[in-house]
NUBA-644504 format. One line per 10 residues: number of its first residue (from 1); their letters; for each residue x, z, y of C-alpha. Coordinates in steps of 0.5 Angstrom, whole numbers, plus 500, padded with zeros to 3 digits. Layout:
N
NUM) a) X/Z/Y | ... .
//
This chain:
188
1) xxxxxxxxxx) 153/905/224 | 151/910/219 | 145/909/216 | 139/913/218 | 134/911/211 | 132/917/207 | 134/921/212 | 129/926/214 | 127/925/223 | 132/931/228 .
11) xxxxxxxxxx) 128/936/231 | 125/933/238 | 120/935/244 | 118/930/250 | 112/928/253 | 107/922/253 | 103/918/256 | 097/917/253 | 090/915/253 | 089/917/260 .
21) xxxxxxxxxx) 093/923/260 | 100/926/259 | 101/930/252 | 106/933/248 | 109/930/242 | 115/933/237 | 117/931/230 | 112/935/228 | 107/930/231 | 110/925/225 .
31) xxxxxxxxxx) 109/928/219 | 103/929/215 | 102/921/216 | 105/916/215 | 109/914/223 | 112/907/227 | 116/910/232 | 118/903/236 | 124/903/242 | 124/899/248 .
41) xxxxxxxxxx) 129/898/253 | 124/899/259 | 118/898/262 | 117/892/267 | 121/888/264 | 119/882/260 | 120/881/252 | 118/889/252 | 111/887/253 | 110/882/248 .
51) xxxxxxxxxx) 112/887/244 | 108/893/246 | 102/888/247 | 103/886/241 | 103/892/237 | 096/894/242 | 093/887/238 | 094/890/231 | 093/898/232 | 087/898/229 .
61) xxxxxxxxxx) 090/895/222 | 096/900/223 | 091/906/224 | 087/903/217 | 093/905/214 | 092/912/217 | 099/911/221 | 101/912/229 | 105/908/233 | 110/911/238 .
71) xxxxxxxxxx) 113/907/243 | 119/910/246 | 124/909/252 | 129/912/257 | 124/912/263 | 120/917/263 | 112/919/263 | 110/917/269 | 113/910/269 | 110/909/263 .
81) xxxxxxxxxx) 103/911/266 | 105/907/273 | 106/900/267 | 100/901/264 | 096/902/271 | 099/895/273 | 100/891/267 | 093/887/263 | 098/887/258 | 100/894/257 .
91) xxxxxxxxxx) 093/897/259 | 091/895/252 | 096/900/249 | 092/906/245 | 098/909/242 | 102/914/245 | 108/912/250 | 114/917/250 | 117/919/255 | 125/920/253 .
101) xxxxxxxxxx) 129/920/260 | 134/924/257 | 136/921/251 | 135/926/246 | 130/922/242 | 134/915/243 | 141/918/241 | 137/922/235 | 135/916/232 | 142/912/234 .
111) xxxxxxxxxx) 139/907/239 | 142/909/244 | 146/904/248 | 150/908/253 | 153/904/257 | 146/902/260 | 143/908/258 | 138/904/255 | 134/904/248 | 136/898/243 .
121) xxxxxxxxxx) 130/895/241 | 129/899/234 | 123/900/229 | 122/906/224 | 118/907/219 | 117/915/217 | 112/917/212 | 109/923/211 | 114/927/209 | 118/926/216 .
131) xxxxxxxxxx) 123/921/212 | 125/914/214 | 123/908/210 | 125/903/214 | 131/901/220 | 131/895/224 | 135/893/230 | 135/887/234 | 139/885/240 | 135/886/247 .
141) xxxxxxxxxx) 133/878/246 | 130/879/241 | 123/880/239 | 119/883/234 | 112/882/231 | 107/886/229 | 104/883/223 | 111/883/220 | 111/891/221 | 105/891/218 .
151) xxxxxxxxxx) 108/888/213 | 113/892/211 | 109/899/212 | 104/896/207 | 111/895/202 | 113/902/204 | 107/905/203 | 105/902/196 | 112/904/193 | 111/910/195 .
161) xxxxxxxxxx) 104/911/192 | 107/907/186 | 113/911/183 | 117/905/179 | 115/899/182 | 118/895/188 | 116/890/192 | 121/883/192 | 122/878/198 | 115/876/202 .
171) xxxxxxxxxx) 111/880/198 | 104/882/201 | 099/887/199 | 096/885/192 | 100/881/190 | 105/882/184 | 111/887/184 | 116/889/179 | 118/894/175 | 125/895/175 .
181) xxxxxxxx) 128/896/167 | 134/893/163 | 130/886/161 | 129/885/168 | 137/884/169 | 139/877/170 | 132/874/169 | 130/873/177 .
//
């Protein structure tokens, strides 16, 4: 698998569900602001709402930080509107759901499981300039958090607005960063 950090996001339209209605999203919609752009196997199933319902919980503390969240599977929009007319969980869900039943987006971002048909469970974080700071992929039954997202946005939007310093193991916002330089080597 080649790596897609620092790589800029492909060309994309597809619909969403969201807010009560469907709408259309593209690769423009991800720039300007910093995104997540989260896949998920499918709909009704069972570890994808935890995490779904999770990213729901922590909206607010993502859109404090001015990013939006999208969610993204192989169903299609109108599966994503009959799951979140169904489930207490996913009806908390505020951000909008993508529909990819063709796999563009899926293949685009190189989670695609073919065989299935099926998104691995991948997270991406893009800033504003529609470049991809971060990549995680977990295996199928293996949840993410939220908060540990949060986390990470938190490092990549800091080392962004702060040329010439990093962000070591666990750290959170406020606390010490480093500044990488020849005195540094060898002494951590």
């Amino acid at each position: 698998m080649s790596t897609y950090i620092n790589t800029e996001i492909k060309p994309f339209n597809a619909t969403a569900y969201h807010n009560g209605k469907f709408v259309q999203v593209s690769d423009a919609d991800l720039k300007g602001k910093w995104s997540v752009v989260f896949f998920y196997p499918a709909d009704f199933t069972f570890v994808c709402p935890t995490e779904l319902g999770d990213l729901a919980d922590n909206y607010a503390e993502f859109q404090k930080l001015g990013v939006e969240i999208y969610s993204v599977s192989t169903d299609t929009h109108f599966t994503h509107k009959a799951w979140h007319d169904t489930s207490d969980t996913i009806q908390k869900i505020q951000y909008p759901m993508i529909g990819d039943p063709t796999g563009t987006i899926t293949r685009n971002f190189g989670v695609m499981i073919e065989e299935a048909g099926l998104a691995d469970r991948g997270t991406f974080v893009i800033d504003p300039q529609g470049i991809i700071q971060i990549v995680e992929i977990n295996a199928g039954g293996i949840g993410r958090d939220a908060l540990e997202l949060l986390r990470k946005v938190k490092a990549a939007q800091y080392v962004a607005s702060h040329p010439g310093e990093v962000c070591p193991a666990k750290w959170k916002e406020g606390e010490a960063t480093l500044a990488p330089s020849l005195d540094l080597v060898g002494k951590i």
